[in-house]
C-alpha positions, -999 to 999 in steps of 0.1 A, spaced: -246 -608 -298 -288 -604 -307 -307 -622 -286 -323 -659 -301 -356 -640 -302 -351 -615 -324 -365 -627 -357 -339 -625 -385 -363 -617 -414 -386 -592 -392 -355 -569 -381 -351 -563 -418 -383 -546 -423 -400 -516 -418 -431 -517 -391 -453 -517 -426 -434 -547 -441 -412 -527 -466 -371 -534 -466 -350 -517 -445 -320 -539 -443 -307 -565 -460 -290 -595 -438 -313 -629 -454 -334 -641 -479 -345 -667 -454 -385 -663 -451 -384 -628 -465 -419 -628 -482 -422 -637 -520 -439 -606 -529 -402 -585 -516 -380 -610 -537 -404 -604 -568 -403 -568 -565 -363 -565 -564 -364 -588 -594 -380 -568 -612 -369 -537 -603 -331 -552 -608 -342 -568 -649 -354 -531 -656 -322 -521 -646 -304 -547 -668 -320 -523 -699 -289 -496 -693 -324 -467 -692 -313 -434 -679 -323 -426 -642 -341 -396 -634 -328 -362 -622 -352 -363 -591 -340 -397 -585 -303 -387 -585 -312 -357 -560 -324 -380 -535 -295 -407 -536 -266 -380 -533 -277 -377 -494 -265 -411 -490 -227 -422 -483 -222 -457 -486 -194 -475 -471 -180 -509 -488 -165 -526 -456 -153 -562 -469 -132 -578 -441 -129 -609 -463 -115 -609 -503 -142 -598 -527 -137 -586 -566 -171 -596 -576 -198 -584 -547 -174 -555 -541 -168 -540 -578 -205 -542 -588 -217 -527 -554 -195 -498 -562 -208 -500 -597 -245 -499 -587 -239 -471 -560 -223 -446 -587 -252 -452 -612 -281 -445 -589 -262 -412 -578 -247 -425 -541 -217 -415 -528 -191 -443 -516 -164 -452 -499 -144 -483 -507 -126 -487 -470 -95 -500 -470 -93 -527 -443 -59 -535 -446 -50 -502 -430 -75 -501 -409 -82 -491 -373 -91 -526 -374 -57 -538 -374 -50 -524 -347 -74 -540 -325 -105 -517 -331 -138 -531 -333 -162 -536 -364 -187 -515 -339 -165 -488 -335 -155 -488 -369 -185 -483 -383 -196 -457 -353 -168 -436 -369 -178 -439 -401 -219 -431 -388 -202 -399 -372 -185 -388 -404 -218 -389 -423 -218 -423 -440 -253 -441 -437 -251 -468 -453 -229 -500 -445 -224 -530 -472 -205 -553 -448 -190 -588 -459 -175 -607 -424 -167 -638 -411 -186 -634 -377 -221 -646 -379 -243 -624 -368 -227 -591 -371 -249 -577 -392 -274 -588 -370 -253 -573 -343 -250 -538 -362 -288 -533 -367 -299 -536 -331 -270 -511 -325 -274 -484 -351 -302 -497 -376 -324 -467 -370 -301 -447 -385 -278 -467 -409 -290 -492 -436 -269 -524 -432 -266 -548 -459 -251 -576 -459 -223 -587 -487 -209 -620 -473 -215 -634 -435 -196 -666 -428 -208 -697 -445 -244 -687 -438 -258 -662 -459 -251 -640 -494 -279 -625 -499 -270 -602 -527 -257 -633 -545 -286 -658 -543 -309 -624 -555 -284 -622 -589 -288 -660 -591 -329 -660 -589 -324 -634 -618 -305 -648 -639 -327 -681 -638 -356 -662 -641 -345 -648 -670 -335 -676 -695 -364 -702 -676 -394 -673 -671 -407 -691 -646 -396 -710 -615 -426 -737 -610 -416 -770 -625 -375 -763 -623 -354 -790 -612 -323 -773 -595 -291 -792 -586 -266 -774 -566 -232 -794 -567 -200 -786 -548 -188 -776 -511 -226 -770 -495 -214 -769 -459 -193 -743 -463 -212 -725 -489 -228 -689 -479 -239 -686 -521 -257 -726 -513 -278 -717 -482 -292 -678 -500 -298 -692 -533 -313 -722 -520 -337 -698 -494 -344 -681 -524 -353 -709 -546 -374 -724 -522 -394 -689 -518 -403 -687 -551 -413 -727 -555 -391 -745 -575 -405 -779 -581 -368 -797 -570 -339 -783 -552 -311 -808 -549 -280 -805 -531 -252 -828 -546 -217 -832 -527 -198 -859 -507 -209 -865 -474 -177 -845 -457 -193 -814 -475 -230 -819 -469 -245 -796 -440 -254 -806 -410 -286 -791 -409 -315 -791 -435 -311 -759 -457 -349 -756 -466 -377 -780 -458 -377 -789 -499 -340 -796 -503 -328 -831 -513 -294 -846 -506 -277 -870 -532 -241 -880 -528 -240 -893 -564 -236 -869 -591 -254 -886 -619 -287 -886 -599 -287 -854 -588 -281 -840 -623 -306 -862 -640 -331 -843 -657 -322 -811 -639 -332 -777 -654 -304 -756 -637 -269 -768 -624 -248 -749 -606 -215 -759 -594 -197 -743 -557 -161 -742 -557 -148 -759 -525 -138 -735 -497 -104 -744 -485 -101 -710 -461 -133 -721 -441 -123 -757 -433 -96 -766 -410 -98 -804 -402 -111 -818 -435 -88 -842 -457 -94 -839 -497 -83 -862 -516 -86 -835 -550 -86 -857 -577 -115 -878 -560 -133 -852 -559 -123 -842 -592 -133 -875 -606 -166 -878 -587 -181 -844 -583 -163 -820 -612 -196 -809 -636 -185 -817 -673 -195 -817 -709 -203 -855 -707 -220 -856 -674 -238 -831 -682 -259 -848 -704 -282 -867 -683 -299 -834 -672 -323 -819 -692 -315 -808 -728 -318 -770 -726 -302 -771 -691 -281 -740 -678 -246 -742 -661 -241 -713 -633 -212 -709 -611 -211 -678 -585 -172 -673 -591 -146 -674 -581 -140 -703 -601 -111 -728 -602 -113 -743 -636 -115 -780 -643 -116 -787 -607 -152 -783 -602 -161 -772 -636 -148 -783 -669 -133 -753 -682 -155 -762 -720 -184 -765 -699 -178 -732 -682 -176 -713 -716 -198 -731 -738 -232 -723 -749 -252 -735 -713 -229 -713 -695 -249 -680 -682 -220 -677 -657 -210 -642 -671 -243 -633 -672 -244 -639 -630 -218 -614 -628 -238 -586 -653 -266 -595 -630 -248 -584 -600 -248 -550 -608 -281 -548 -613 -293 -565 -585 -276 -545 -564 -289 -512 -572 -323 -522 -571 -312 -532 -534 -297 -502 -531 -325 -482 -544 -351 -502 -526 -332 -497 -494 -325 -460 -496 -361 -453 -504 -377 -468 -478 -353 -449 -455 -361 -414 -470 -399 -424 -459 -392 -432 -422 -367 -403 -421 -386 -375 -439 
């Protein structure tokens, strides 16, 4: 596994500071996250993409390699990769190599040798992408789609967009975060995120079985009760609770149903023009009222039309800054 010293931001980036992986948003510098923002809302404008710009993508293979479910992260990176002009594999885990006892290292050293060069990974190991860069990140650009219950990058970017978009600005937001935060990757990115770009208030609502161990971000709050993390809050987003990543926890569901689920009534103590987000997959009137989730505060489809665009301004980003270190 990389070594403790190996700075997680720094191995993303080129020696002059540009992106050249993606694994974190954790301390990634605010000038990078605005950039990809707005590179990824001009892409939300459906404008055509250059011929010259197509030329260059099409020497790039990109492998989808998602060792955990994905409809959402995986549709939209294929998506994104067909509009800017990349070639891509969707890998088919199931019958895999890996079943048979092969390693995600040798996996993707087969793929390197067939020509693919770049790697979207989601896996439950953290680190691996980590891992993968020290390996073969001169060569391949890694990017990671899902990594544990630590980081999701790619989601807490289309999440920053999205509430940059209907709030313009991040100074003065109150953001409340309710729902499973321990075991949350989407929690711990969007929250890095948030915190980069200096929200006035990120709270982190949830019982105290779901509440991290560790502090997030040096600005997070914790509130166990509901109504006082949601009061006066700008942006509320609820987590679903992640049953596959917890193994000795007892839930007593319609506790948390009754104490933690984000509805049309509760939601009224937060501020009046307050937006409802959820990063999907949602289980409906369990942590969300399924009104709530469709009504007018709701931008949670909007999240999802985000994702594609977010991702191919990764993507483009990414690839570029390649093609200037390997020209």
């Amino acid at each position: 596994m990389l070594s403790d010293s190996i700075n997680e931001s720094s191995i993303q980036l080129t020696k002059n500071g540009k992106l050249r992986h993606l694994v974190s948003l954790k301390n990634l510098e605010k000038n990078i996250l605005m950039k990809l923002l707005y590179e990824a809302q001009e892409y939300t404008q459906s404008k055509k993409l250059s011929n010259e710009l197509i030329t260059r993508n099409q020497k790039f293979t990109i492998a989808n390699l998602f060792f955990e479910p994905s409809t959402r992260t995986r549709a939209s990176f294929e998506i994104a990769a067909q509009r800017l002009g990349l070639n891509i594999i969707n890998f088919d885990i199931e019958n895999s190599s890996g079943k048979k006892g092969e390693s995600v290292l040798d996996t993707v050293m087969t793929l390197k040798s067939m020509g693919v060069n770049t790697l979207v990974i989601r896996h439950e190991e953290i680190g691996i992408h980590s891992q993968l860069i020290e390996e073969i990140g001169a060569e391949c650009i890694i990017v990671n789609a899902g990594e544990g219950h630590i980081s999701h990058p790619t989601q807490g970017l289309l999440d920053l967009l999205t509430i940059q978009q209907v709030k313009k600005t991040f100074e003065n937001l109150i953001v409340t975060i309710v729902g499973d935060i321990a075991h949350s990757r989407v929690a711990r990115s969007t929250a890095e995120g948030l915190t980069t770009m200096g929200v006035k208030e990120l709270r982190l609502v949830s019982p105290k079985e779901f509440m991290p161990y560790e502090k997030i971000t040096p600005v997070t709050k914790h509130f166990v009760s509901l109504n006082e993390g949601l009061e006066n809050a700008d942006v509320v987003m609820a987590l679903r609770i992640q049953h596959e990543r917890m193994d000795d926890i007892d839930i007593n569901l319609d506790g948390y149903i009754k104490k933690y689920r984000i509805t049309s009534d509760n939601i009224k103590v937060a501020a009046p023009n307050a937006i409802v987000m959820h990063p999907g997959p949602m289980n409906r009137d369990v942590e969300i009222e399924s009104s709530l989730a469709d009504g007018d505060q709701s931008v949670i489809l909007r999240q999802v039309a985000n994702g594609v665009a977010v991702r191919m301004a990764i993507l483009n980003e990414l690839t570029k800054n390649h093609n200037a270190d390997w020209d």
